[in-house]
Biopython code that builds the backbone (N, CA, C, O; Angstrom):
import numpy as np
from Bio.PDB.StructureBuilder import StructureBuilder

atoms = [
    (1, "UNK", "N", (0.841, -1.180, 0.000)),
    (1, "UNK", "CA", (0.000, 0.000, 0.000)),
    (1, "UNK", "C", (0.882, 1.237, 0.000)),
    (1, "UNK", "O", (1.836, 1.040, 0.753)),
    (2, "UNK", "N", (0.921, 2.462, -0.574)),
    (2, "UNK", "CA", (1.207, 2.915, -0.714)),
    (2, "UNK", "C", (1.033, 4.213, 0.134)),
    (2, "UNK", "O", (-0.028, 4.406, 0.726)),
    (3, "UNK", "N", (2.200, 5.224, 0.209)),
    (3, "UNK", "CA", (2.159, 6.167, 1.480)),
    (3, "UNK", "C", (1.478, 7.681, 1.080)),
    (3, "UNK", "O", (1.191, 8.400, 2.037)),
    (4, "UNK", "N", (1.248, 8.118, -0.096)),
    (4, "UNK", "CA", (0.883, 8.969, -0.963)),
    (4, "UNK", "C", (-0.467, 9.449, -0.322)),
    (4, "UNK", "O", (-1.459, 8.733, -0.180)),
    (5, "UNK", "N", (-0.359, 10.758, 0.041)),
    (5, "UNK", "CA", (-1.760, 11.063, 0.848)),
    (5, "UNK", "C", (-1.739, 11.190, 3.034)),
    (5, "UNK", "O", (-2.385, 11.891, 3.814)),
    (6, "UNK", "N", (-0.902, 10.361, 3.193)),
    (6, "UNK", "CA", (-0.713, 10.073, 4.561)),
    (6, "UNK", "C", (0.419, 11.043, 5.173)),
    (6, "UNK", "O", (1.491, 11.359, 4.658)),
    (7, "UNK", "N", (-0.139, 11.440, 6.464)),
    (7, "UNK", "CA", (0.728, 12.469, 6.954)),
    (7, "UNK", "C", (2.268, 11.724, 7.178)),
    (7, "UNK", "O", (2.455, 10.603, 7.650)),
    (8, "UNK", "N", (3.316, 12.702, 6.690)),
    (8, "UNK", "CA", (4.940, 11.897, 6.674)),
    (8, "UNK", "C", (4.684, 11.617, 5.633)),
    (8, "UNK", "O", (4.888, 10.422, 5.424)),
    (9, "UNK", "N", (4.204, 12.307, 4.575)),
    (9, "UNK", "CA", (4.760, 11.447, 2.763)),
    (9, "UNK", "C", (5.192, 12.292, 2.246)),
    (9, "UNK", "O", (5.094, 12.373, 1.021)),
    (10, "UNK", "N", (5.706, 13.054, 2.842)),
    (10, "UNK", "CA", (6.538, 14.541, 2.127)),
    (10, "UNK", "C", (7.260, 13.815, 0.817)),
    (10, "UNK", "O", (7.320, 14.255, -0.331)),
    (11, "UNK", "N", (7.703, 12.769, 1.258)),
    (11, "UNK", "CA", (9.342, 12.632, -0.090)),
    (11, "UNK", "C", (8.562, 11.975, -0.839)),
    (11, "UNK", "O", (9.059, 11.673, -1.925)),
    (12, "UNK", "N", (7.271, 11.561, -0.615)),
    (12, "UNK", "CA", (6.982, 11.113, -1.854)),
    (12, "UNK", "C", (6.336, 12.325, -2.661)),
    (12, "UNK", "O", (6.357, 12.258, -3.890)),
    (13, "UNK", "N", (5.789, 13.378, -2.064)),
    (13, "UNK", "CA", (5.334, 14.853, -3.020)),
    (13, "UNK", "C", (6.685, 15.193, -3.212)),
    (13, "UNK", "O", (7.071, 14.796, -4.312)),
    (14, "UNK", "N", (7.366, 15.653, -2.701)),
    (14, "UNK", "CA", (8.942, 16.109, -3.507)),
    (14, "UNK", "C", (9.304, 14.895, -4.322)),
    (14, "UNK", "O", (9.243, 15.147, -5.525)),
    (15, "UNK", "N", (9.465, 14.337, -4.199)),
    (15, "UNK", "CA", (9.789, 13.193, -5.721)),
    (15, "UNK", "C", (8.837, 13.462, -6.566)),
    (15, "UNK", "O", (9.421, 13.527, -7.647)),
    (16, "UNK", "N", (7.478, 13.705, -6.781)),
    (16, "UNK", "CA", (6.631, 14.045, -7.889)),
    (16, "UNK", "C", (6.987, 15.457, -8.377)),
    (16, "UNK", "O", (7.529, 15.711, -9.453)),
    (17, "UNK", "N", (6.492, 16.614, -7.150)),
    (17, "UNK", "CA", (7.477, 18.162, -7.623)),
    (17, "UNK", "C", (8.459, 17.716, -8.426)),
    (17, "UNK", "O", (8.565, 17.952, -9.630)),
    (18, "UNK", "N", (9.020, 17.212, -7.904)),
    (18, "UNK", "CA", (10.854, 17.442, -8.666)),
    (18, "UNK", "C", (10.428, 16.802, -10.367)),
    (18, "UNK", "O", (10.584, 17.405, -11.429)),
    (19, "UNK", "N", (10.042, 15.853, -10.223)),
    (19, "UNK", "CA", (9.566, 15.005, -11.719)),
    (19, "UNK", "C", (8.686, 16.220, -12.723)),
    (19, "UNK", "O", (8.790, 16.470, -13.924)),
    (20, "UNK", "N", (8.004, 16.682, -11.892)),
    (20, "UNK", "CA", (7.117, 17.487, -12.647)),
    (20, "UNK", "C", (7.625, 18.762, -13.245)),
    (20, "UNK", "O", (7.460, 19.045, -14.432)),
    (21, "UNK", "N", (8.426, 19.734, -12.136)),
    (21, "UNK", "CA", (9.445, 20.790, -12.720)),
    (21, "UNK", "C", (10.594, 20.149, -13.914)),
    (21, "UNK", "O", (10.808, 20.902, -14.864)),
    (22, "UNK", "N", (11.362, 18.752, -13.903)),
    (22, "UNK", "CA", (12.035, 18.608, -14.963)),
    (22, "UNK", "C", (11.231, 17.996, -16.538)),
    (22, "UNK", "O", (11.715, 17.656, -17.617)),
    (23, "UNK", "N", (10.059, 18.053, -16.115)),
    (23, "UNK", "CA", (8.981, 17.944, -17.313)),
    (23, "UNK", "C", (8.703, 19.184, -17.730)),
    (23, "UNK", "O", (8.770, 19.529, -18.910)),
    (24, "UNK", "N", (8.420, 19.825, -16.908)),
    (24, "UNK", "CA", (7.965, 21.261, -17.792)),
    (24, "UNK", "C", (9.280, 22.046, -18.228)),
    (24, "UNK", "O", (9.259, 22.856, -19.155)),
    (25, "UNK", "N", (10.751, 21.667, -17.286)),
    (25, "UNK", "CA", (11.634, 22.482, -17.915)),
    (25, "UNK", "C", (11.777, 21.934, -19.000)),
    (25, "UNK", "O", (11.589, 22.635, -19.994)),
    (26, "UNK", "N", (12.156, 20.496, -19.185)),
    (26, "UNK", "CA", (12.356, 20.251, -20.481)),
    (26, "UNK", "C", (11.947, 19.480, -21.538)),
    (26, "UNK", "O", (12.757, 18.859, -22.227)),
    (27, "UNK", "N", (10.696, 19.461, -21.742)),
    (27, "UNK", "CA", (9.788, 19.142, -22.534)),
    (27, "UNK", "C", (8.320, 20.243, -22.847)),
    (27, "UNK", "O", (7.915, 20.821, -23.856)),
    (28, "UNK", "N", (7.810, 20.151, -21.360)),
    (28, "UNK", "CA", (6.941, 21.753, -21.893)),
    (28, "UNK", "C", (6.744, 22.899, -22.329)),
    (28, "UNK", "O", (5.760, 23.308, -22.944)),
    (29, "UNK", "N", (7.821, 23.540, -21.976)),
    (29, "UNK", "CA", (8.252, 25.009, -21.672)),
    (29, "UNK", "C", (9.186, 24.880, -23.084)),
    (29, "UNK", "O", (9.652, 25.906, -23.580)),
    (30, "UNK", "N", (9.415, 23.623, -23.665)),
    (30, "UNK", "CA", (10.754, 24.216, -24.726)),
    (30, "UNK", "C", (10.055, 24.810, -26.235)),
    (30, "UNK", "O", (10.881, 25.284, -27.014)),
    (31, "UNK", "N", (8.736, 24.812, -26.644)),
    (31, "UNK", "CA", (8.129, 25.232, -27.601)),
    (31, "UNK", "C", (6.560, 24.584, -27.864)),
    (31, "UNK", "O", (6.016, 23.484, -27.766)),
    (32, "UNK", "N", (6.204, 25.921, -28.245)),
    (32, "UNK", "CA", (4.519, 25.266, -28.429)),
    (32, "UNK", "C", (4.366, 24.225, -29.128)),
    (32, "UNK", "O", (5.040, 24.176, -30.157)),
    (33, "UNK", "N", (3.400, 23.002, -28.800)),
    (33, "UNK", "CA", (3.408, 21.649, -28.946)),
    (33, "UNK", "C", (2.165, 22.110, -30.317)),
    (33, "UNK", "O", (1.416, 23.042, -30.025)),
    (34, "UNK", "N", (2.006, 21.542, -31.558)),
    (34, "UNK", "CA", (0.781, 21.551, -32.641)),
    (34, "UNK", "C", (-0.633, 20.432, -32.345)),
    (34, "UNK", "O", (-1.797, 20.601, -32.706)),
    (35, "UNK", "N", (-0.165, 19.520, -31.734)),
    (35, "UNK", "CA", (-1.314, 18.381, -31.189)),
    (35, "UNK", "C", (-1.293, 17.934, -29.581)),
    (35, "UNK", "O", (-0.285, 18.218, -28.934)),
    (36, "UNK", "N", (-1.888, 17.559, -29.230)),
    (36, "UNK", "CA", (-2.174, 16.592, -28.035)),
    (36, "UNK", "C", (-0.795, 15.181, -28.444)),
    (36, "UNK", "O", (0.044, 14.769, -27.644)),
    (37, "UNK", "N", (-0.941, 14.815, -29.618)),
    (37, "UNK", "CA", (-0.381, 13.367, -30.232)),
    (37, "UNK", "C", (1.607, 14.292, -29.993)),
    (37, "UNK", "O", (2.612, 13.947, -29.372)),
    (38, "UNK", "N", (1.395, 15.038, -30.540)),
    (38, "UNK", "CA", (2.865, 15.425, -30.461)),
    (38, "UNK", "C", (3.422, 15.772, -29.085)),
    (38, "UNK", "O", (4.575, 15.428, -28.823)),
    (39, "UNK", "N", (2.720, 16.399, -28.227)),
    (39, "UNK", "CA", (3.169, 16.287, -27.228)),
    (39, "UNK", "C", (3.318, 15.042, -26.174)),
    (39, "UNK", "O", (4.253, 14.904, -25.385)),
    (40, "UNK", "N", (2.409, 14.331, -26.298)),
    (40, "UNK", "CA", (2.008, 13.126, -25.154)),
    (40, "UNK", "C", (4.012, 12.476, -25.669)),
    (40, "UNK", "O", (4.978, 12.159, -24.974)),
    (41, "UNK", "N", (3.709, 12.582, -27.660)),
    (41, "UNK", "CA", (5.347, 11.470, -28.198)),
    (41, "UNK", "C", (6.535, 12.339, -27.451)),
    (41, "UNK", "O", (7.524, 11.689, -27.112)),
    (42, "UNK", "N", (6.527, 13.240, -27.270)),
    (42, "UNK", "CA", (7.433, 14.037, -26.613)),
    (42, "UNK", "C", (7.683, 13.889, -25.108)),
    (42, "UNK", "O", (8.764, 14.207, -24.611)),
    (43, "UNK", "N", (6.697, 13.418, -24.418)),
    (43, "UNK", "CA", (6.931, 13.646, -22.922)),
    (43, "UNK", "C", (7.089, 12.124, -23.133)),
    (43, "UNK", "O", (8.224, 12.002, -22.673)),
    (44, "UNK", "N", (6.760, 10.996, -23.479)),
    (44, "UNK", "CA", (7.046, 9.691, -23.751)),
    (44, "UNK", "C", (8.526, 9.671, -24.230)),
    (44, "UNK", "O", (9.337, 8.755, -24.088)),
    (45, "UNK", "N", (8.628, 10.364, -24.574)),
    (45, "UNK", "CA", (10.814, 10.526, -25.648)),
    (45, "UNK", "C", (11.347, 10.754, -24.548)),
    (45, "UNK", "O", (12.243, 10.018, -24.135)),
    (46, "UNK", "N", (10.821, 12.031, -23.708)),
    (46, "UNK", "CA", (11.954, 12.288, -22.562)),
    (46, "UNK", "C", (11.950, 11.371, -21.534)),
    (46, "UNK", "O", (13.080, 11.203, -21.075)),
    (47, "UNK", "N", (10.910, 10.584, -20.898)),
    (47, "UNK", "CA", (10.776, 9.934, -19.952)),
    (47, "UNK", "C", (11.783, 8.664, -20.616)),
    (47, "UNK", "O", (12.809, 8.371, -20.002)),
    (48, "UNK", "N", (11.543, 8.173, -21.481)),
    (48, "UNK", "CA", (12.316, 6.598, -21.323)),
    (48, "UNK", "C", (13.765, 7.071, -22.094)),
    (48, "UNK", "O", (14.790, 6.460, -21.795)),
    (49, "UNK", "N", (13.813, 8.031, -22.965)),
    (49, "UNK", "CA", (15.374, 8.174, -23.490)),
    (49, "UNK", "C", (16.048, 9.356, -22.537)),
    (49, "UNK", "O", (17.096, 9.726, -23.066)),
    (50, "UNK", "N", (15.782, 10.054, -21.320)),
    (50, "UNK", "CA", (16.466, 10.893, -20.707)),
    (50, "UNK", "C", (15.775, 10.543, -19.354)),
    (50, "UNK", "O", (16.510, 10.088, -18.477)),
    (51, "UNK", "N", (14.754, 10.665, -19.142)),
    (51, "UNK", "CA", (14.763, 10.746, -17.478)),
    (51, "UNK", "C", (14.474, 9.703, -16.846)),
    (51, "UNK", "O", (14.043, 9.855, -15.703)),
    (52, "UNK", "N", (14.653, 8.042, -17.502)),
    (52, "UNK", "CA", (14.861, 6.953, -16.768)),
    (52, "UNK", "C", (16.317, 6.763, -16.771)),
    (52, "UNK", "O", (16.921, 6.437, -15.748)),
    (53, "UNK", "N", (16.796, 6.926, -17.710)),
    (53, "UNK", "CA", (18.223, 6.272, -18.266)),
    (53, "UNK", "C", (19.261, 7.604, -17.218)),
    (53, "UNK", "O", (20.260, 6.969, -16.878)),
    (54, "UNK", "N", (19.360, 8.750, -16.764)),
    (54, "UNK", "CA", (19.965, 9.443, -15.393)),
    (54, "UNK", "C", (19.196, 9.395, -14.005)),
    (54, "UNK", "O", (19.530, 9.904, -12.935)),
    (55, "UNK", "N", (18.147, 8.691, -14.298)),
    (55, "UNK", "CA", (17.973, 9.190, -12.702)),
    (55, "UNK", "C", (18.323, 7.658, -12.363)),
    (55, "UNK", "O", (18.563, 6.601, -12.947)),
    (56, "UNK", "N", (18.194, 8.231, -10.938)),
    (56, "UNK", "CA", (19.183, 6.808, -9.533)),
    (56, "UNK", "C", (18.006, 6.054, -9.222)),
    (56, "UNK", "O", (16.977, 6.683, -8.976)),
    (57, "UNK", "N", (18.000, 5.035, -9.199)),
    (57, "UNK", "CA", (16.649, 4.024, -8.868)),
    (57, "UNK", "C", (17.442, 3.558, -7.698)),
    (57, "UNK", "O", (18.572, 3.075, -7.762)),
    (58, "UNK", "N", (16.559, 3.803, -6.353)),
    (58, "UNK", "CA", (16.717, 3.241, -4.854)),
    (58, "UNK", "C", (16.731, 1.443, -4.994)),
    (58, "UNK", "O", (17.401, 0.761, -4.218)),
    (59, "UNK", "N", (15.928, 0.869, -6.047)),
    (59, "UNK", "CA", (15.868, -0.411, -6.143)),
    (59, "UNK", "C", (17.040, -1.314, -6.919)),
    (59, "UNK", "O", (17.263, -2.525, -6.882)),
    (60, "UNK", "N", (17.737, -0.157, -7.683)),
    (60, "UNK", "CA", (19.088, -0.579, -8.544)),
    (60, "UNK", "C", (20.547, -0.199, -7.335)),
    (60, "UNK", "O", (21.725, 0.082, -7.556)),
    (61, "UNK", "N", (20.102, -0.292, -6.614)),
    (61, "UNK", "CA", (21.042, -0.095, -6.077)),
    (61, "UNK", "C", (21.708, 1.743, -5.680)),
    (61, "UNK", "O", (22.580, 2.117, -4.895)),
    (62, "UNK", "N", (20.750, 2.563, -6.700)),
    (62, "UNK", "CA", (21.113, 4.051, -6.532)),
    (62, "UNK", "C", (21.985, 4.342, -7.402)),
    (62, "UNK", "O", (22.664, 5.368, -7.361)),
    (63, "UNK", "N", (22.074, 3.260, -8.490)),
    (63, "UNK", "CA", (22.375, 3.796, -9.965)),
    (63, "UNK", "C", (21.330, 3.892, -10.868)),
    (63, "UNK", "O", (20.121, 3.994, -10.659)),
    (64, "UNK", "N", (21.974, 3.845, -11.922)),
    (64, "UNK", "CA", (21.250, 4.646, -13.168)),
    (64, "UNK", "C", (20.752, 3.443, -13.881)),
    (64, "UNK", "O", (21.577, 2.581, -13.580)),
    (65, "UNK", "N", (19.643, 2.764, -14.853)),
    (65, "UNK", "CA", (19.585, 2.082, -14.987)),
    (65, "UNK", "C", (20.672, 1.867, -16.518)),
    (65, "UNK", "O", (20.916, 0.699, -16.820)),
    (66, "UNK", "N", (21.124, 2.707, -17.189)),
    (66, "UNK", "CA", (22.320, 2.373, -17.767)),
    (66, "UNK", "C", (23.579, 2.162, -16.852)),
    (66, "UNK", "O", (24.565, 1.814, -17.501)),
    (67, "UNK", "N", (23.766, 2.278, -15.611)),
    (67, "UNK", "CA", (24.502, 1.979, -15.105)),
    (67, "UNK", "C", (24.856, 0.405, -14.664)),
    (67, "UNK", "O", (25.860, -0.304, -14.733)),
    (68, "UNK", "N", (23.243, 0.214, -14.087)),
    (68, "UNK", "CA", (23.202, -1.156, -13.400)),
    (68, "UNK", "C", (23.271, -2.440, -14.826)),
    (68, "UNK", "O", (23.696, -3.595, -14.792)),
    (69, "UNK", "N", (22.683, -1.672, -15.951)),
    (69, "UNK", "CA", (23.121, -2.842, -16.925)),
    (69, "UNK", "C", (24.238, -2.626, -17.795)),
    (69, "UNK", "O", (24.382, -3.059, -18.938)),
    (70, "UNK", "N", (25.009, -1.908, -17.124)),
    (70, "UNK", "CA", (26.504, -2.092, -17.949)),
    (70, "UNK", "C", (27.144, -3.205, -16.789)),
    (70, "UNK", "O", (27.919, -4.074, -17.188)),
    (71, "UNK", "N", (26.775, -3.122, -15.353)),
    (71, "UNK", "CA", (27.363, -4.145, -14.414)),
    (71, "UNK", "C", (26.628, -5.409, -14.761)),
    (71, "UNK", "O", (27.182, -6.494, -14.933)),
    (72, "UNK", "N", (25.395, -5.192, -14.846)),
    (72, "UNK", "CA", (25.042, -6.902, -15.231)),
    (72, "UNK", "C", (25.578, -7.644, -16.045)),
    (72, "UNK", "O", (25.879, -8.822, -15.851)),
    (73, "UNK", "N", (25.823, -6.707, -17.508)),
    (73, "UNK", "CA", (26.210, -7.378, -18.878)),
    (73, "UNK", "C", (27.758, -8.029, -18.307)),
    (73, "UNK", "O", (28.107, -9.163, -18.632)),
    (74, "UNK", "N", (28.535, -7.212, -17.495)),
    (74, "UNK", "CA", (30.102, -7.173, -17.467)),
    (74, "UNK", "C", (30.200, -8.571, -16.836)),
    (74, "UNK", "O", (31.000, -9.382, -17.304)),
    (75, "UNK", "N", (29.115, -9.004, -15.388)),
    (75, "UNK", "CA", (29.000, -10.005, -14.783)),
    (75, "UNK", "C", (28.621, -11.495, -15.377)),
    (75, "UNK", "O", (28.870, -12.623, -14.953)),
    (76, "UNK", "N", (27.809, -10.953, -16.710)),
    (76, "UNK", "CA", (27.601, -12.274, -17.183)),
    (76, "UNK", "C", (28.709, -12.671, -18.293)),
    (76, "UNK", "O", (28.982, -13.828, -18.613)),
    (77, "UNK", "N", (29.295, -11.500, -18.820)),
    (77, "UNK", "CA", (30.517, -12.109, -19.709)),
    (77, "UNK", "C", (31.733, -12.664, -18.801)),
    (77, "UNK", "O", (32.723, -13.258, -19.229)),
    (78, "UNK", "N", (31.411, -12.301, -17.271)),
    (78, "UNK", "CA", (32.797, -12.744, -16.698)),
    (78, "UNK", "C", (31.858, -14.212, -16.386)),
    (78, "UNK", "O", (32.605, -15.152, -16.114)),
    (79, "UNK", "N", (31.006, -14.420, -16.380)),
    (79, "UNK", "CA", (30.527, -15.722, -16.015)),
    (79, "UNK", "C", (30.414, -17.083, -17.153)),
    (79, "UNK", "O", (30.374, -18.309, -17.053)),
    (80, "UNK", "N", (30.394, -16.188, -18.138)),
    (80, "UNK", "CA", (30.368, -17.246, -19.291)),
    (80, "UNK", "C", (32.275, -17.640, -19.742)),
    (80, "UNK", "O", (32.545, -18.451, -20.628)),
]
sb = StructureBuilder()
sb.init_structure("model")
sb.init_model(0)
sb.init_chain("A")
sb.init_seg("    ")
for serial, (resi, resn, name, xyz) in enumerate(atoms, 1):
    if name == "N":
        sb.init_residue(resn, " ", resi, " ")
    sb.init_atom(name, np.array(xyz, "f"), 0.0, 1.0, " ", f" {name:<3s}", serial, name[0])
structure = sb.get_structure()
């Protein structure tokens, strides 16, 4: 269950703030969008080609997920 709503969930509203200001800096705010369709492909571009691939995942260990699979790949060529 999730903590979202419950008094003490501050870090989970600052983790959304923060997500939401680097959406509008850099995807909203960078030029008027012509469709609904062009923008949604745009905030879809930044999320999986820029703002999964730098941010730190608490579950990867607090790397990047290009990080954690440059260690996986390295682990399985030393294993093979």
């Amino acid at each position: 269950r999730g903590s979202m709503g419950r008094v003490g969930a501050c870090g989970d509203n600052a983790a959304m703030e923060s997500f939401f200001s680097l959406l509008q800096k850099n995807v909203l705010d960078r030029h008027p969008w012509g469709t609904r369709h062009e923008l949604r492909l745009a905030i879809v571009r930044w999320i999986e080609g820029i703002y999964h691939r730098k941010r730190r995942q608490r579950r990867l260990g607090r790397l990047t997920p290009v990080e954690f699979e440059t260690i996986m790949m390295e682990a399985v060529a030393l294993a093979a």
